[in-house]
Backbone atoms as SQL, in Angstrom:
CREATE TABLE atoms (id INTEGER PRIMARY KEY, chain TEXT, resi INTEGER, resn TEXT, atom TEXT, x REAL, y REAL, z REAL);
INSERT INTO atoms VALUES
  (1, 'A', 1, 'UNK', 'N', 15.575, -10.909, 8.425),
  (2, 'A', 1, 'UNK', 'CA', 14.228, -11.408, 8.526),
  (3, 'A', 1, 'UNK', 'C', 13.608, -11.445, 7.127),
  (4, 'A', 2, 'UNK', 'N', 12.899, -12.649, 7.129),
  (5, 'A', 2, 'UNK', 'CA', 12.312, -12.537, 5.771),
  (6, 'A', 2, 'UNK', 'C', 11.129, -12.500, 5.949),
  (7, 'A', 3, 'UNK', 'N', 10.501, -11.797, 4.802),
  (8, 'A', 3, 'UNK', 'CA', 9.072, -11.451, 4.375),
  (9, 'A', 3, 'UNK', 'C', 8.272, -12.780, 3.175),
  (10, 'A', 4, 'UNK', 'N', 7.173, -12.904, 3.290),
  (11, 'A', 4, 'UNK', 'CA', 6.314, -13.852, 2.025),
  (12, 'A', 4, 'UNK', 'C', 5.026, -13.466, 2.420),
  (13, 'A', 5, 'UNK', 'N', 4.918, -13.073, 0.905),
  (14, 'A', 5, 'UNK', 'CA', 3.078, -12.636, 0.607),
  (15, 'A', 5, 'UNK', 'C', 3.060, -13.316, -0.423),
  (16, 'A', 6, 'UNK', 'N', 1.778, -14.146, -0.036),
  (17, 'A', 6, 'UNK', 'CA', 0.943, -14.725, -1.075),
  (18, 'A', 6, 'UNK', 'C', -0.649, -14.278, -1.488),
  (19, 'A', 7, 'UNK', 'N', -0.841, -14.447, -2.275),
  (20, 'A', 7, 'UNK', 'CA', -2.494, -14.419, -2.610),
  (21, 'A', 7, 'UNK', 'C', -3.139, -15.034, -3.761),
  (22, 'A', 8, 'UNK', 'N', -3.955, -16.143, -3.621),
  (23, 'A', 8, 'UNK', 'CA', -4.823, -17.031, -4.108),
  (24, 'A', 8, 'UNK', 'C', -3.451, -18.076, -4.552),
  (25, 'A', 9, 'UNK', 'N', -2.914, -18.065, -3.914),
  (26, 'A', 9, 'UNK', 'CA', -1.045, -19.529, -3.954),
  (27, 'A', 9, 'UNK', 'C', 0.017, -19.132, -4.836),
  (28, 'A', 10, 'UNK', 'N', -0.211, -17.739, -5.285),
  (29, 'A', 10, 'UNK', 'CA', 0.848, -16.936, -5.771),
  (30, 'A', 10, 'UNK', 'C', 1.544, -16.183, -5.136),
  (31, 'A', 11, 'UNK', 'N', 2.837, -16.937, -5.318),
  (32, 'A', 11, 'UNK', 'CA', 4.154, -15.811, -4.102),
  (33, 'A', 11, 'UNK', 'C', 4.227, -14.633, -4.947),
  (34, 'A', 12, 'UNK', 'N', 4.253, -13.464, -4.306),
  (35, 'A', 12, 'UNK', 'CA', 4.449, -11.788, -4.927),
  (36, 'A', 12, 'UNK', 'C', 5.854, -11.252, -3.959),
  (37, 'A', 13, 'UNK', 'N', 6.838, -11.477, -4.551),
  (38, 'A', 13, 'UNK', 'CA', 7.908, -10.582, -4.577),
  (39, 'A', 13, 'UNK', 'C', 7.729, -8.790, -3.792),
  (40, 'A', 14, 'UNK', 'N', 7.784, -8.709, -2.817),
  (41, 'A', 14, 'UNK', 'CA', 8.188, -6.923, -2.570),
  (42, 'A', 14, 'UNK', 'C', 9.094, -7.260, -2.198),
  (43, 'A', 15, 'UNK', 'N', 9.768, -5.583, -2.229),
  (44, 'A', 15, 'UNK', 'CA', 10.617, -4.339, -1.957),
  (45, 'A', 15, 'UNK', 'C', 10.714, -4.381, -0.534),
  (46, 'A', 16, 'UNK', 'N', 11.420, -4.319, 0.190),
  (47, 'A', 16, 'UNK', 'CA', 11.319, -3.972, 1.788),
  (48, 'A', 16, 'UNK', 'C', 10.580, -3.174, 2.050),
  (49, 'A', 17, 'UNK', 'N', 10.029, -1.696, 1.514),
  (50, 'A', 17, 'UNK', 'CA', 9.335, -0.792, 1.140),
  (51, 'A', 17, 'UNK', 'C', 8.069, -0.591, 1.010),
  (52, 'A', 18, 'UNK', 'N', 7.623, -1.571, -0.194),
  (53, 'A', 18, 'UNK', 'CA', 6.778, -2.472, -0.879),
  (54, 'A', 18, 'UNK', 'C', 5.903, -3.277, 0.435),
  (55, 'A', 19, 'UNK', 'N', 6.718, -3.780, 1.298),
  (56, 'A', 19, 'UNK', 'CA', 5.909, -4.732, 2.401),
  (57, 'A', 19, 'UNK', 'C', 5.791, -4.290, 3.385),
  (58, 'A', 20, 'UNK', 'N', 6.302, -3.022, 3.691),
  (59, 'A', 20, 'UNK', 'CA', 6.115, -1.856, 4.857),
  (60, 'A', 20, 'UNK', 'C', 4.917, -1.644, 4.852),
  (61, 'A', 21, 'UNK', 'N', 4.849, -0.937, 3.327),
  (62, 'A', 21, 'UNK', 'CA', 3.197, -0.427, 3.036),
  (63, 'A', 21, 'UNK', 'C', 2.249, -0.898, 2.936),
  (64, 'A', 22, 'UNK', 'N', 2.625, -2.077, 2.761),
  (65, 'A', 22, 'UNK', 'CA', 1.611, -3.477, 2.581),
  (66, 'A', 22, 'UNK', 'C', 1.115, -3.653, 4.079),
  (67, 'A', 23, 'UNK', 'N', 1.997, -3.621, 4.829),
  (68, 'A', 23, 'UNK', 'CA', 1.877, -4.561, 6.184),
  (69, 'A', 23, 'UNK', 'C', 0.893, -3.334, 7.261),
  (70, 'A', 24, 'UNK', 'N', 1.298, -1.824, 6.709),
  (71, 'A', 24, 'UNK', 'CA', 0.691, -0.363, 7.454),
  (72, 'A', 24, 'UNK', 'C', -0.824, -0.577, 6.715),
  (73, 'A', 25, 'UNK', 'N', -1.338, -0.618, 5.689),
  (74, 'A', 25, 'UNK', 'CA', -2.355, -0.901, 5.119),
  (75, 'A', 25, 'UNK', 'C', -3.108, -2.341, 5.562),
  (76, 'A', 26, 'UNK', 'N', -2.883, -3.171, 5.682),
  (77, 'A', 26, 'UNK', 'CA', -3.184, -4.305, 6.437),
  (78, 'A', 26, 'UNK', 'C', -3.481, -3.985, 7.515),
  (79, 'A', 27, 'UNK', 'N', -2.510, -3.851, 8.771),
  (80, 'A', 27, 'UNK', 'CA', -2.752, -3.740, 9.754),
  (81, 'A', 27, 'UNK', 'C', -3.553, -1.988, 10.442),
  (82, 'A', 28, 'UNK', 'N', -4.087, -1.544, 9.279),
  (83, 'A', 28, 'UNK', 'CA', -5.115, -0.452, 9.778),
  (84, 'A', 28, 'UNK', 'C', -6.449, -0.923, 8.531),
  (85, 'A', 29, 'UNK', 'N', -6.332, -1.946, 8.083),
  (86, 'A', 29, 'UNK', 'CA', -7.631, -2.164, 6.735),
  (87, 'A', 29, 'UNK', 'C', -9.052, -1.506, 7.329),
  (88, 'A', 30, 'UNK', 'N', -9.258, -0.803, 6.090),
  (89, 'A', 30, 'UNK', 'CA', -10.692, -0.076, 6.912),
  (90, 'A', 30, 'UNK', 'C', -10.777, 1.019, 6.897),
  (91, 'A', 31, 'UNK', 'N', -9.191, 1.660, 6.927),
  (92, 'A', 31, 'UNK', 'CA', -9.044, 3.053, 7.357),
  (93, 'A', 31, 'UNK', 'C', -8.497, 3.548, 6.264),
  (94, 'A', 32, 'UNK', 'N', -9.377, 4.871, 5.934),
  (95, 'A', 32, 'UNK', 'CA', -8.556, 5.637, 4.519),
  (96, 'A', 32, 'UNK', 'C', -7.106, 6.224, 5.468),
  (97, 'A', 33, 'UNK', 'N', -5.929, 5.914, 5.358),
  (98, 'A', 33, 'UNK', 'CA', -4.721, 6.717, 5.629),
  (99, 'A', 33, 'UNK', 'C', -4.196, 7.764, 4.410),
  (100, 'A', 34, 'UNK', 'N', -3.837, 8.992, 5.148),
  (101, 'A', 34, 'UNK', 'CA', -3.401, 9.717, 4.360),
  (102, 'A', 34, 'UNK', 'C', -1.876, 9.558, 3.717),
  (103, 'A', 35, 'UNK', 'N', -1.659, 10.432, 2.715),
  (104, 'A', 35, 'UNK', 'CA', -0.431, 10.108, 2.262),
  (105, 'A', 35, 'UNK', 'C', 0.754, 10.380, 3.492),
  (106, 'A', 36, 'UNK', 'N', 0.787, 11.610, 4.136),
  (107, 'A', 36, 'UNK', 'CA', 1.330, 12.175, 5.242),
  (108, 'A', 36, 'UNK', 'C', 1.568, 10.934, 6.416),
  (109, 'A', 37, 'UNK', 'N', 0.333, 10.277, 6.902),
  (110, 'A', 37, 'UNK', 'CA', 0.408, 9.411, 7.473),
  (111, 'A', 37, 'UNK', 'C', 1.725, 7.943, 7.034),
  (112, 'A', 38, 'UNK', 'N', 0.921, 7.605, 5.967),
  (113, 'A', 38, 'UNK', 'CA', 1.979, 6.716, 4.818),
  (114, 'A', 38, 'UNK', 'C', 3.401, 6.800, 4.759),
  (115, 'A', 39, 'UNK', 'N', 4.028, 8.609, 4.710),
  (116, 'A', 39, 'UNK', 'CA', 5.032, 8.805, 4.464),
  (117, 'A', 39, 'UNK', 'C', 6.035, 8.668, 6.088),
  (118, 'A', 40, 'UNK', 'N', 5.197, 9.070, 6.837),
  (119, 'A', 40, 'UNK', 'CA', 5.826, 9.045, 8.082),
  (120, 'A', 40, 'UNK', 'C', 5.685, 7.878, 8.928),
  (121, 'A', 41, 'UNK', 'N', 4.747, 6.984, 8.489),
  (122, 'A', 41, 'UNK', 'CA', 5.439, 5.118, 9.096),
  (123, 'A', 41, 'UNK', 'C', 6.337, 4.353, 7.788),
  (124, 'A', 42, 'UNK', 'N', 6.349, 4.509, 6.639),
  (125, 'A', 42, 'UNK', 'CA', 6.979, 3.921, 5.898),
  (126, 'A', 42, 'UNK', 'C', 8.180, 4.459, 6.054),
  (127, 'A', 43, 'UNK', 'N', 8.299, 5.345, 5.418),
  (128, 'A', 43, 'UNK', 'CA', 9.828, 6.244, 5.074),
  (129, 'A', 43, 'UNK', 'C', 10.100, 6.886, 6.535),
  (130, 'A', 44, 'UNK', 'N', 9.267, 7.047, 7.093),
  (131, 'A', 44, 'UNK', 'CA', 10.188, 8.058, 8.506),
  (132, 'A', 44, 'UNK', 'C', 10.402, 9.644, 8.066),
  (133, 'A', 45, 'UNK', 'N', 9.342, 9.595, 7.796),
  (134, 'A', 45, 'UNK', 'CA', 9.505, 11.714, 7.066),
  (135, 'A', 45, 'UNK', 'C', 8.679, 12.426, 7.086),
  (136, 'A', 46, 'UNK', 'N', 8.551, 13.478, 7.186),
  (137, 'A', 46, 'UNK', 'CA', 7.231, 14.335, 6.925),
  (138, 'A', 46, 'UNK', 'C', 6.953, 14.424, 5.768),
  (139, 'A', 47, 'UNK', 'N', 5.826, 14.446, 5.120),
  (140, 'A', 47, 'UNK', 'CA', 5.175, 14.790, 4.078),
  (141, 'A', 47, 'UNK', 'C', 5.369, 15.849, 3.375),
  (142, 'A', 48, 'UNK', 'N', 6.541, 15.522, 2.097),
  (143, 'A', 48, 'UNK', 'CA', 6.098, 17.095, 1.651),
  (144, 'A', 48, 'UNK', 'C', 5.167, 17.245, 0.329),
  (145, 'A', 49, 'UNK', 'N', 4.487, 17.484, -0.197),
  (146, 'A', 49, 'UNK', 'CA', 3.465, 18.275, -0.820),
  (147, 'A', 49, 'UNK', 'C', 3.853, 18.182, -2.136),
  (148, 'A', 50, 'UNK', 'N', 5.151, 18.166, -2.631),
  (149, 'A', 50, 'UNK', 'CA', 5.889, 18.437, -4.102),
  (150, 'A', 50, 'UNK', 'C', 5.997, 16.897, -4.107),
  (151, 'A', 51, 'UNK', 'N', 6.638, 15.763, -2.955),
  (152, 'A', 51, 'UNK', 'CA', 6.789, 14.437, -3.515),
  (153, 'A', 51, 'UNK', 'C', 5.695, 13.579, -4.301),
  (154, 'A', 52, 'UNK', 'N', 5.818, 12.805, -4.560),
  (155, 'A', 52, 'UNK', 'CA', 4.880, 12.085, -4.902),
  (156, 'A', 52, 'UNK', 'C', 5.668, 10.682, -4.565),
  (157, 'A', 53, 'UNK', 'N', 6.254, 10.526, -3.755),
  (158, 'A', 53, 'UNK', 'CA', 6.871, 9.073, -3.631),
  (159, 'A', 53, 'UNK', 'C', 5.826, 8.014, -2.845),
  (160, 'A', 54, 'UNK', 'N', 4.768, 8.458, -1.877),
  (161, 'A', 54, 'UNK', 'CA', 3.887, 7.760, -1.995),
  (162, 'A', 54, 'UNK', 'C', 2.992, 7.098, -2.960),
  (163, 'A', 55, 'UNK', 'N', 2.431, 7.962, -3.930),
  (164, 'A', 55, 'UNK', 'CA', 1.325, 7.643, -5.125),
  (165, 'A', 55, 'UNK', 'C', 2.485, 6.750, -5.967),
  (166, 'A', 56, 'UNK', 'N', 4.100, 6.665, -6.219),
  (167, 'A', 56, 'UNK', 'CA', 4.709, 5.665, -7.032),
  (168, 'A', 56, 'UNK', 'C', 4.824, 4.451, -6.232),
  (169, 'A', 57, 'UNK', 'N', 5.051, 4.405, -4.746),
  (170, 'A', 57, 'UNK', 'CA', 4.600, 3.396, -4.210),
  (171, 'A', 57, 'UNK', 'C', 3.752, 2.136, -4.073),
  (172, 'A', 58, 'UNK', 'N', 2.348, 3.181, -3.633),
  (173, 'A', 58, 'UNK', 'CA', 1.268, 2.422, -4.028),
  (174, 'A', 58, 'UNK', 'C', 0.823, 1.960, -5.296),
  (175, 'A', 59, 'UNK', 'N', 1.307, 2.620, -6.213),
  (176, 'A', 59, 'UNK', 'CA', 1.087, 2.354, -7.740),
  (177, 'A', 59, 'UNK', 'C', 1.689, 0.779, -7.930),
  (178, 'A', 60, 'UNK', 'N', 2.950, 0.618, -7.211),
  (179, 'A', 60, 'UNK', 'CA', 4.035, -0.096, -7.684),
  (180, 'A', 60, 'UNK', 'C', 3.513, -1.582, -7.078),
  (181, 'A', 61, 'UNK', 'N', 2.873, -1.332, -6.110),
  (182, 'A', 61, 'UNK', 'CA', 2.161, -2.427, -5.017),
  (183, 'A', 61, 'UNK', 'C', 1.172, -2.757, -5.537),
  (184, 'A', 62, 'UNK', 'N', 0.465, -1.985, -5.943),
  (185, 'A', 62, 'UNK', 'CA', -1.043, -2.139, -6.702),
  (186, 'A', 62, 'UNK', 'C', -0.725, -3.685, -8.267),
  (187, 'A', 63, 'UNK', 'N', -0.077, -3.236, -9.067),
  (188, 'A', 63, 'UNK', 'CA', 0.632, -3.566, -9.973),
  (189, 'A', 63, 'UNK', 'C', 1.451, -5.084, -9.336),
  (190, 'A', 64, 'UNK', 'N', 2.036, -5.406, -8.083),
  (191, 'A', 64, 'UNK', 'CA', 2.098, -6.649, -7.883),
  (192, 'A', 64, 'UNK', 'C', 0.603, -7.399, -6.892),
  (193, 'A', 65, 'UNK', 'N', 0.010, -6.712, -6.495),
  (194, 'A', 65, 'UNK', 'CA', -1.259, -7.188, -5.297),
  (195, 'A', 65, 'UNK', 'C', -2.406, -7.409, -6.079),
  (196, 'A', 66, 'UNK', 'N', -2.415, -6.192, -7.113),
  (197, 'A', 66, 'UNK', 'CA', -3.902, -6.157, -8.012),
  (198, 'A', 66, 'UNK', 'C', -4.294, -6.506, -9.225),
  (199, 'A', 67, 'UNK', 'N', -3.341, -5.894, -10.102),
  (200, 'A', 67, 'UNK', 'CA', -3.506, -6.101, -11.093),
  (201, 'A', 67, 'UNK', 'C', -3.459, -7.415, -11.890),
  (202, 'A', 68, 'UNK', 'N', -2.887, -8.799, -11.240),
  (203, 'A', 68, 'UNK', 'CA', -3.085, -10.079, -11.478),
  (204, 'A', 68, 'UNK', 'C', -4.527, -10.535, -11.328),
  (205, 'A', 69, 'UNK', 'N', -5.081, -9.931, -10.453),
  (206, 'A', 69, 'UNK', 'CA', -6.206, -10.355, -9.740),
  (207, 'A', 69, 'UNK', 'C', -7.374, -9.618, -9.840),
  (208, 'A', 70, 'UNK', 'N', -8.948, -10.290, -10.073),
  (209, 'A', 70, 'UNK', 'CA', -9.617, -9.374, -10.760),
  (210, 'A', 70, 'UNK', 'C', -10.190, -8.862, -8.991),
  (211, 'A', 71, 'UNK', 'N', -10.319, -9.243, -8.191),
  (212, 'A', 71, 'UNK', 'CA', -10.675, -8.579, -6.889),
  (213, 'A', 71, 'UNK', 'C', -9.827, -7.497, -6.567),
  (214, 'A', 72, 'UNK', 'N', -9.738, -6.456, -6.232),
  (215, 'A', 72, 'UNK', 'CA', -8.694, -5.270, -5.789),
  (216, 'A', 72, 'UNK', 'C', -9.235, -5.025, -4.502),
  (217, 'A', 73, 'UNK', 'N', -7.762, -4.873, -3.766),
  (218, 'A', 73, 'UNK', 'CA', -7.779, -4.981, -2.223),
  (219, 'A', 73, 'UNK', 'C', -7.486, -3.339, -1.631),
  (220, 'A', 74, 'UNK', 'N', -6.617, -2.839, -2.836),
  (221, 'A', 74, 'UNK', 'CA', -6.020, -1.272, -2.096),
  (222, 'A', 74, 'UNK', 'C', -6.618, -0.130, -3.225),
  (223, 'A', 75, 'UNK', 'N', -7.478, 0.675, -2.526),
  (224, 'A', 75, 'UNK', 'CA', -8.378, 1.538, -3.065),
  (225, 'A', 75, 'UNK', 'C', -8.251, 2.781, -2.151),
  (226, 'A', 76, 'UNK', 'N', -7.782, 3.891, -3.752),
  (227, 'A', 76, 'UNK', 'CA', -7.468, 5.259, -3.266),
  (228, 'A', 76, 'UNK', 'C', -9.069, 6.177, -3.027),
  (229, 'A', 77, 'UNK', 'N', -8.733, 6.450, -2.089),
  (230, 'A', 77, 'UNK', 'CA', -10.017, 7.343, -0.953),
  (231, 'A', 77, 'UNK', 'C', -9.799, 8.976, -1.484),
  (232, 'A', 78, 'UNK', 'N', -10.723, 9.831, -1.777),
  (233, 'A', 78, 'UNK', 'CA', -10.672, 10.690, -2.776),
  (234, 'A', 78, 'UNK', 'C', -10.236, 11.697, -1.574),
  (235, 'A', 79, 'UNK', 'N', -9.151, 13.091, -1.937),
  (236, 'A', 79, 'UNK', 'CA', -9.174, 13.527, -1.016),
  (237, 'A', 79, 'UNK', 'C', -8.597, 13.493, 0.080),
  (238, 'A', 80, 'UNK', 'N', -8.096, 11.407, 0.304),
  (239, 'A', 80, 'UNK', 'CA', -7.318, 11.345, 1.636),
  (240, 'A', 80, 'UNK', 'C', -6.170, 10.689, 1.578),
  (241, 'A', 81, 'UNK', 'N', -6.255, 9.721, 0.974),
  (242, 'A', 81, 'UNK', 'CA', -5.015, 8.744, 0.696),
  (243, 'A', 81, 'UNK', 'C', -5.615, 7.440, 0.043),
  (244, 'A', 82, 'UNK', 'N', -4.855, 6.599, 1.166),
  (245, 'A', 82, 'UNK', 'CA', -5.417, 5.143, 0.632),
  (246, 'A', 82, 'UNK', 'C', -5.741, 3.822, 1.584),
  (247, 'A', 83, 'UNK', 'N', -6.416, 2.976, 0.964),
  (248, 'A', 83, 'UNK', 'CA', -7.127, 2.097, 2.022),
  (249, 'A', 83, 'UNK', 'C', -6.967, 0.779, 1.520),
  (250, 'A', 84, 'UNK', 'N', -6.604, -0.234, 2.364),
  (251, 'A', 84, 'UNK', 'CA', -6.726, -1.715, 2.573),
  (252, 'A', 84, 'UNK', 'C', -8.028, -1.951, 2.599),
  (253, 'A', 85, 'UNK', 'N', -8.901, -2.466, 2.046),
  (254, 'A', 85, 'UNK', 'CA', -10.328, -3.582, 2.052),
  (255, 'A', 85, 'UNK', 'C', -10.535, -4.493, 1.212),
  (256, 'A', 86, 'UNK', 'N', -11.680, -5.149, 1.697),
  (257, 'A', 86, 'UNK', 'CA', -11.890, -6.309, 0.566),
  (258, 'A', 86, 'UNK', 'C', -13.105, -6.117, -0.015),
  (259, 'A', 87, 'UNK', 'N', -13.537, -5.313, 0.546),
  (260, 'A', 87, 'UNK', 'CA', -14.926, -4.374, -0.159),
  (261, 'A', 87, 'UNK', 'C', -14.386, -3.017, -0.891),
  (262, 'A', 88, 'UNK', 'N', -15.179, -3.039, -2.116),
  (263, 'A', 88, 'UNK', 'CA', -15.173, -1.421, -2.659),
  (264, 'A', 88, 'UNK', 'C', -15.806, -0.511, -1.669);
């Protein structure tokens, strides 16, 4: 199965990974999700505390979704994780 994300008529390349998190953030936009949450629909794992493979994730997504673009869509929630919007 194939995946395509675009935004403003630019195709952006993800990771299988990459469009997991994309697609869990999308389809809850609105909602700060925690990393714990994140780790256990993306990866299938419990959260442990020492990883940080979420925060390189989202970093990595941010960097193809945002950083082209002066609007930013995925905004880290202090405290909880991270959130899909189109509002700050």
């Amino acid at each position: 199965m194939r995946h395509k994300v675009t935004r403003q008529g630019v195709n952006i390349v993800l990771t299988n990974k990459e469009f997991l998190l994309l697609h869990l953030l999308i389809k809850r936009q609105g909602e700060a999700l925690s990393r714990s949450v994140i780790a256990s629909q993306v990866w299938d794992m419990n959260f442990d505390s020492d990883t940080n493979v979420v925060d390189v994730a989202v970093k990595r997504l941010r960097a193809k979704i945002d950083a082209p673009f002066e609007k930013k869509l995925i905004h880290t929630v202090r405290s909880i994780g991270y959130m899909f919007s189109e509002t700050p």
